[in-house]
C-alpha positions as CSV (number, residue, x, y, z in Angstrom):
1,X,116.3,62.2,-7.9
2,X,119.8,63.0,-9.0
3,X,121.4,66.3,-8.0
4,X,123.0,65.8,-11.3
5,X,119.4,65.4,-13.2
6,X,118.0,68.5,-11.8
7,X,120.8,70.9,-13.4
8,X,119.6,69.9,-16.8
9,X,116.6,69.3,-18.9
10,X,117.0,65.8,-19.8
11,X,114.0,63.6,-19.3
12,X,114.2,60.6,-16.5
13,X,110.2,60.5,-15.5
14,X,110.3,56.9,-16.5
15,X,112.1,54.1,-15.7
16,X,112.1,50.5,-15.0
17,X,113.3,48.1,-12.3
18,X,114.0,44.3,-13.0
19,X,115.0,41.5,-10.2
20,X,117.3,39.1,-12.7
21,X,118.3,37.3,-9.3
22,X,118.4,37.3,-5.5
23,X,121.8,39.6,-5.6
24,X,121.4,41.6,-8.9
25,X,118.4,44.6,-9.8
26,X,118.6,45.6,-13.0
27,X,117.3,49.9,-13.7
28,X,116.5,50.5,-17.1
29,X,116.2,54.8,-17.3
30,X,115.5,55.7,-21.4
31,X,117.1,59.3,-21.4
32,X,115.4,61.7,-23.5
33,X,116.7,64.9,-25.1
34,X,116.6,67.2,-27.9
35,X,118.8,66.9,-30.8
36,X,120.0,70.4,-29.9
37,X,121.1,69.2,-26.7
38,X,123.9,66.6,-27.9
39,X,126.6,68.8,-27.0
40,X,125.8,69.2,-23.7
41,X,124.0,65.4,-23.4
42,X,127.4,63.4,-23.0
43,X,129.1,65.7,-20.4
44,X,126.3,65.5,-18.1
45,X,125.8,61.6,-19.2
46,X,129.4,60.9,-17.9
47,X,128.9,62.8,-14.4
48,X,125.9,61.4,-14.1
49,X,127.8,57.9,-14.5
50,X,130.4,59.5,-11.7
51,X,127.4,60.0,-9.3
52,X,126.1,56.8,-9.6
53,X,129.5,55.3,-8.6
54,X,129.7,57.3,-6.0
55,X,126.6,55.7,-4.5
56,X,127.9,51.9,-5.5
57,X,126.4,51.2,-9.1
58,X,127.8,50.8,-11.7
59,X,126.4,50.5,-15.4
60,X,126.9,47.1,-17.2
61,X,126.0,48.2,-20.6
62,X,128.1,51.6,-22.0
63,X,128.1,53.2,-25.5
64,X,130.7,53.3,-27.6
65,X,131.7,57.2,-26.9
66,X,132.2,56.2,-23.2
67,X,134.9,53.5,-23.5
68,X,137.4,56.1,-22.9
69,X,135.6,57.3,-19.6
70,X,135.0,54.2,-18.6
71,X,138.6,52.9,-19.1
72,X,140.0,55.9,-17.5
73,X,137.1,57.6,-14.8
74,X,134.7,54.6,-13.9
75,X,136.5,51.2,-13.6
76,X,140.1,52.3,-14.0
77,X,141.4,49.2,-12.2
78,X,139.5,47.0,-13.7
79,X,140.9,47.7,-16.9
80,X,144.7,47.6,-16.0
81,X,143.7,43.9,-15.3
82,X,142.1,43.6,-18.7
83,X,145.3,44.8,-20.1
84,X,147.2,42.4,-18.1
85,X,145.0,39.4,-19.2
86,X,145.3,41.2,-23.2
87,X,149.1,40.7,-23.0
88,X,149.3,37.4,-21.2
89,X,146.7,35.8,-23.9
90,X,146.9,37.7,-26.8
91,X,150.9,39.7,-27.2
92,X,150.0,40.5,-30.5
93,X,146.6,41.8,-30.6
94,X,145.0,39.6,-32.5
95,X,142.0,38.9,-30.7
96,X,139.2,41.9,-30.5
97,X,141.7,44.4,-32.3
98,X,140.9,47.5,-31.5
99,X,137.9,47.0,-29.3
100,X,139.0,48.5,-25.9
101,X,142.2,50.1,-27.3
């Protein structure tokens, strides 16, 4: 269990693990909280994302209020090359405007 998970109240009893191939396990955890708990839910959500990578994983799916994390604390690198790629293909921002800007 996380040293992250047990600082908080945030339900992670359940969870699911899927072999999609001979290199790649997917983890489905559904994270359960109380509405009253929003304010604190995406701080701890984004270290819990930092001690994740910490231990080699990485999340393939991200919601939409962690594209600025993601771009700048989880996969930093990975993102300068996106950028790259953006200019090289697409100078004018035509293509996905706005989607990881």
């Amino acid at each position: 269990m996380s040293t992250i998970q047990k600082k908080n109240d945030f339900d992670l009893q359940t969870f699911t693990w899927t072999v999609l191939n001979q290199r790649c396990l997917a983890l489905v955890i559904p994270i359960k909280y109380l509405s009253s708990q929003e304010s604190t839910f995406w701080d701890w959500y984004k270290k819990l994302h930092l001690e994740m990578k910490s231990h080699g994983f990485i999340p393939y799916r991200f919601h939409i209020h962690m594209m600025d994390f993601l771009k700048s604390e989880l996969l930093p690198e990975h993102f300068k090359r996106v950028a790259k790629f953006e200019q090289a293909f697409d100078p004018k921002s035509q293509i996905l405007n706005g989607r990881y800007h």
